[in-house]
N, C-alpha and C positions, 0 to 999 in steps of 0.2 A: 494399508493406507486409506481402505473407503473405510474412516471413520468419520464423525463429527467433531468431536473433541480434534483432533488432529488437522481437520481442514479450519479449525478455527482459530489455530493454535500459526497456522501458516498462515492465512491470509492475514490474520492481526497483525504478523510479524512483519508481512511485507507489504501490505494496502491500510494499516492500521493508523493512530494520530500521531503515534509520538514522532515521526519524521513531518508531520503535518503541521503540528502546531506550530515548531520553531519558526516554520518557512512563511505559515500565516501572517505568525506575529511579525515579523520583519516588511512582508509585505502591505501591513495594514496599517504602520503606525502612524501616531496622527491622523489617523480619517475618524469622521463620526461614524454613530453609531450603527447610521444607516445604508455608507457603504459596507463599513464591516459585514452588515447581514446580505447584503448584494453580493458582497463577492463570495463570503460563504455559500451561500446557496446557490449562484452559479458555478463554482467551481464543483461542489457536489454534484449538481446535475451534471455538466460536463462529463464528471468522472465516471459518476453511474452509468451513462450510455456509452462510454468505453468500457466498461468492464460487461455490460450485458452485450454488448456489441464483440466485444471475443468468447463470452461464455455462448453465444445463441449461433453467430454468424461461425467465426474464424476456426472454433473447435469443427465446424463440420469440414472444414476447408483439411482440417488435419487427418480428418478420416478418408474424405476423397484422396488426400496423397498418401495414404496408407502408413502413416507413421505409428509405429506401434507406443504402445506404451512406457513398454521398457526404454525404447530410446528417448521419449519424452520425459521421462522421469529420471533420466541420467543426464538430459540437458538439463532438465530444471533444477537440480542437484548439483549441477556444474557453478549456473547463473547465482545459484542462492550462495553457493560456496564464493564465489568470487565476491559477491555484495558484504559477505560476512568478514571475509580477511581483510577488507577495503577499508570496512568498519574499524572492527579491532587494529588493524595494523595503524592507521592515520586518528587515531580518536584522542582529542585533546580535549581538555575543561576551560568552557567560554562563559565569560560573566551574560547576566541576564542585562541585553540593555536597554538604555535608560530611553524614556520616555522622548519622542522630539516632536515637534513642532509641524504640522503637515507646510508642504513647502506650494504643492498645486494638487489641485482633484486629481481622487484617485482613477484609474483609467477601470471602468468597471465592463467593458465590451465581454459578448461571448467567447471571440476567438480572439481578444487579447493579451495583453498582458497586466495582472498577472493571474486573471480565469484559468487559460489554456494553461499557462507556461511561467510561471513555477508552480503555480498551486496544481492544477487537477495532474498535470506529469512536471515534472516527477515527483511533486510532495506524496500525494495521493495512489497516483497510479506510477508504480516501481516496472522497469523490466522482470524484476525477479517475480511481482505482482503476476504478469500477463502468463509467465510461464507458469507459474502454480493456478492459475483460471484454469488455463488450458489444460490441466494435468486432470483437477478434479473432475475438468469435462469429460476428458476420455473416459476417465474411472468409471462415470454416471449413466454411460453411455447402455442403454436398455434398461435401466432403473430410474424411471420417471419421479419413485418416491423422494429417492437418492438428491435428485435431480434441483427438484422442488425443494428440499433441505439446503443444496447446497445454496441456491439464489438466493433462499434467506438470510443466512448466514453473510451473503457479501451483501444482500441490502443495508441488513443491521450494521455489518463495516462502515458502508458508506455513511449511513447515518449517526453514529459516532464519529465518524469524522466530522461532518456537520456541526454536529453537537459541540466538539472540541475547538475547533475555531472560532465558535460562536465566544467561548470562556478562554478563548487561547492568553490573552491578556493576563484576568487574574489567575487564569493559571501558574504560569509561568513567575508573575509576583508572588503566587503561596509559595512556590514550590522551588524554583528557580531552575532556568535553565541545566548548568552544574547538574542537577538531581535526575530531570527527564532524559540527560546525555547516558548520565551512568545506568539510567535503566535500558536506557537503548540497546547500549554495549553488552549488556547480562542478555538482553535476547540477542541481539548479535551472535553472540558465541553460542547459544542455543539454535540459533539459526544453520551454523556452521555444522553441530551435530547431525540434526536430521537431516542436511544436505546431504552429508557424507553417508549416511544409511538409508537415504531413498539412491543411493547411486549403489551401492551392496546389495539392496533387496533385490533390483535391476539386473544387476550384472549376476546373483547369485539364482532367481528365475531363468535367467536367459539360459543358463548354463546347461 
């Protein structure tokens, strides 16, 4: 598991855009262009200092409670498996829509809504998110190179997120909802894989 292909491979799946966009794009319609980049960009930062805030702070909290590895890697296996059958099992094909009219200013506060709450959690930042931070943390743990790799890897997350809000619009008009659904789903079930074999690698260690 301490690879990079692999931790990129997760954290894209579960702090990645394609559950971001949709939520952006619903959250922003009708605003010009200059709430859009405000709430883009605070809901990024938001998310960022939660996600460095469990990678720097909360992973230490895990080692003071002496939680091992194995057992973290079997929750997190548990939480990713649940988020994946939630997926696959409820996933239905929603038209991309249509354009509407802004009704009142968008609320663009730090700790409002929709910065905090829908965009930075849960579009952004997933519970299956926090538990795979906190897994590559442990993994890191005495390998400061490791370390330093993996932070970048979730910067660049969040910055694709960024990036993907910013285009969530015509995204969405190229490509259409329908399309980013069905890719979701194909990681989904990919998700579901490696959930199930980070809970084997676990349980067959422990052994």
């Amino acid at each position: 598991m301490k690879d990079l292909a692999y931790a990129f491979t997760i954290y894209f799946m579960t702090l990645g855009p394609l559950k971001t966009i949709p939520a952006f794009f619903l959250a922003t319609q009708g605003a010009d262009r200059r709430t859009v980049l405000t709430l883009a960009a605070r809901s990024t930062i938001v998310a960022t200092l939660i996600v460095l805030f469990v990678d720097l702070v909360a992973s230490g909290t895990m080692v003071k409670w002496r939680v091992s590895l194995d057992a973290l890697a079997i929750a997190g296996g548990i939480v990713l498996l649940i988020a994946s059958v939630k997926t696959l099992s409820g996933f239905t094909l929603a038209e991309t829509p249509a354009p509407v009219e802004p009704s009142r200013p968008a609320d663009t506060r730090w700790m409002g809504r929709p910065v905090l709450s829908p965009l930075a959690i849960p579009a952004i930042i997933t519970p299956a998110g926090v538990v795979v931070i906190l897994l590559f943390a442990g993994l890191a743990l005495g390998d400061l190179a490791f370390r330093i790799q993996l932070l970048g890897l979730l910067l660049a997350i969040m910055t694709v997120n960024f990036l993907a809000m910013l285009f969530a619009e015509p995204i969405l008009r190229r490509i259409g909802l329908p399309l980013l659904q069905i890719v979701g789903w194909v990681f989904s079930a990919l998700q579901a894989g490696l959930a199930i074999q980070a809970i084997l690698d676990s349980l067959r260690l422990g052994a």
